[in-house]
C-alpha positions as CSV (number, residue, x, y, z in Angstrom):
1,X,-8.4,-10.0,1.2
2,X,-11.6,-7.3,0.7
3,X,-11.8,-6.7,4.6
4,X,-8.0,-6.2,4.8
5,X,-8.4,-3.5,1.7
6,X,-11.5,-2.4,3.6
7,X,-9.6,-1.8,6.7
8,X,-6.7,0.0,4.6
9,X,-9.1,2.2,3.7
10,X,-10.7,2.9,6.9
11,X,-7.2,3.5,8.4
12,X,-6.0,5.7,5.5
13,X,-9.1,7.7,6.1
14,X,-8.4,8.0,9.5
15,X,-4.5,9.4,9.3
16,X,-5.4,11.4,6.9
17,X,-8.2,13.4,8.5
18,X,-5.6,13.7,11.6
19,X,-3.3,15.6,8.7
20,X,-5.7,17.3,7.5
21,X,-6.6,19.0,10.6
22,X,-2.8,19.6,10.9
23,X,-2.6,20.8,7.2
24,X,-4.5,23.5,8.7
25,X,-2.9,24.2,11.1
26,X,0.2,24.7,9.1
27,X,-1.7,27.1,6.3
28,X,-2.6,29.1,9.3
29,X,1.0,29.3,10.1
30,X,1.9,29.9,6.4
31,X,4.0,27.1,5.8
32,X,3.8,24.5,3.1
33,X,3.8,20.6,3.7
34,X,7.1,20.6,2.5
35,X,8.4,23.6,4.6
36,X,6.6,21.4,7.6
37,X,8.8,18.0,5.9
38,X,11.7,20.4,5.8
39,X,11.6,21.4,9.9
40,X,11.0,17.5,10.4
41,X,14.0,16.1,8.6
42,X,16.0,18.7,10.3
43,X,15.1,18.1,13.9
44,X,15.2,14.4,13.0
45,X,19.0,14.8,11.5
46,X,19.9,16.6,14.5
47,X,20.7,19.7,12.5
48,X,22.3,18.7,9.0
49,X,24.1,20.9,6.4
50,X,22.2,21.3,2.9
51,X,24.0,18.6,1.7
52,X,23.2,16.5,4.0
53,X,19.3,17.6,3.9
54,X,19.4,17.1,-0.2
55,X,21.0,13.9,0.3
56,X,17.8,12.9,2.9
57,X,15.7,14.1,1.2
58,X,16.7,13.1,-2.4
59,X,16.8,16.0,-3.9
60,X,19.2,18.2,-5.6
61,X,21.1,21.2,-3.1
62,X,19.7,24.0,-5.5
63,X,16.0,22.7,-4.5
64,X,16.8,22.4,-0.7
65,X,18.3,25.6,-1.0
66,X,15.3,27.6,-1.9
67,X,13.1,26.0,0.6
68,X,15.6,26.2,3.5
69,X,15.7,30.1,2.2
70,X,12.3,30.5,3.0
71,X,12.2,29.0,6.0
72,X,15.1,31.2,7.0
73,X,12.6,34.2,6.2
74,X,9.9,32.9,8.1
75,X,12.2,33.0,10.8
76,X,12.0,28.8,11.2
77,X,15.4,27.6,11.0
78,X,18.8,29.4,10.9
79,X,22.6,28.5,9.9
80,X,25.2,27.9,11.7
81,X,28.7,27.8,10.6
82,X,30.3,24.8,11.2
83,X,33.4,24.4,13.9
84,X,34.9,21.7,11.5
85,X,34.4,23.0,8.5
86,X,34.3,26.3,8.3
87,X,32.7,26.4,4.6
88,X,29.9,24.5,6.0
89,X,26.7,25.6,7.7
90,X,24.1,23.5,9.6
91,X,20.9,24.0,9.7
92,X,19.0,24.8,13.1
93,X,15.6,25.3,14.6
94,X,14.3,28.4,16.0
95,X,11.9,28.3,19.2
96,X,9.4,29.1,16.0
97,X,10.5,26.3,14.4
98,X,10.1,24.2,17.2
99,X,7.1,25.0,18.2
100,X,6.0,24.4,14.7
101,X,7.8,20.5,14.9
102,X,6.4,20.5,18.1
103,X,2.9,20.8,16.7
104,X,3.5,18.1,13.9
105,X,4.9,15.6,16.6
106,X,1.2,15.9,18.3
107,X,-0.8,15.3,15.0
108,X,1.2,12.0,15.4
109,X,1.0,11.2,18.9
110,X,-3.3,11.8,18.2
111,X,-3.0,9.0,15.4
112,X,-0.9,6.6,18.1
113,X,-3.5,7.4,20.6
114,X,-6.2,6.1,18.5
115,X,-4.9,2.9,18.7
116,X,-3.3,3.4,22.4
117,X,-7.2,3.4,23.7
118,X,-8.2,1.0,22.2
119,X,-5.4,-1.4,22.4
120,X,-3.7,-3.5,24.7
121,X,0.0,-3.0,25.1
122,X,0.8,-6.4,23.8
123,X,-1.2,-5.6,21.3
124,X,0.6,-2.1,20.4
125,X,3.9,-4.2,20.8
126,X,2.8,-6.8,17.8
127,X,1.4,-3.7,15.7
128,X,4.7,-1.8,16.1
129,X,6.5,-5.2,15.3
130,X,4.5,-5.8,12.2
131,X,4.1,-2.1,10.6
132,X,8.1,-2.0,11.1
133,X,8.4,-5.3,8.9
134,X,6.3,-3.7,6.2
135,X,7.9,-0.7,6.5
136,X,11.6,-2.2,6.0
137,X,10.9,-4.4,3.6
């Protein structure tokens, strides 16, 4: 059990340098981790209202609000009124604020590489397999 907390340790040390680096990146940009959270959840919703983004996120509208506010200032996201429901806005990126996701997305893809070169793919199969069953469980 030492050498599997060992090698937790090792690994922790190893994604987090990797967001580190991108932490710097993103304090150059002058956003915040959760701004940066924020423009992940919504490309990964596929542009959600507030409600939805609060609900994701677990966390009450009022709070969204104010950090979906600034990342309308920083010219990140922006609303769009919904066809449905005409009360209801969704949240979108800007080319800013994809280039900005875009940037996060490769922070991850160098982690995966670290194990892509060094891995088989047979090997990458029965990591994915097993990090998923932690993960869901």
């Amino acid at each position: 059990m030492e050498e599997f907390i060992e090698i937790i340790s090792q690994l922790s040390h190893l994604i987090g340098e990797a967001e580190e680096k991108a932490r710097e990146d993103y304090h150059k940009l002058h956003l915040t981790i959760t701004q940066m959270h924020y423009l992940e959840m919504i490309n990964f919703m596929h542009n959600p209202n507030i409600t939805e983004l609060a609900a994701q996120l677990n966390l009450s509208k009022p709070s969204v609000k104010a950090v979906v506010d600034k990342l309308i200032e920083k010219s990140c996201i922006y609303k769009v009124r919904s066809d449905a429901d005409r009360r209801s806005t969704h949240l979108h990126l800007t080319e800013k604020g994809k280039l900005i996701q875009q940037m996060h997305d490769k922070a991850h893809r160098n982690i995966a590489e670290l194990f892509e070169h060094k891995l088989t793919e047979e090997e990458i199969g029965k990591l994915e397999e097993l990090l998923t069953k932690v993960l869901r469980e």
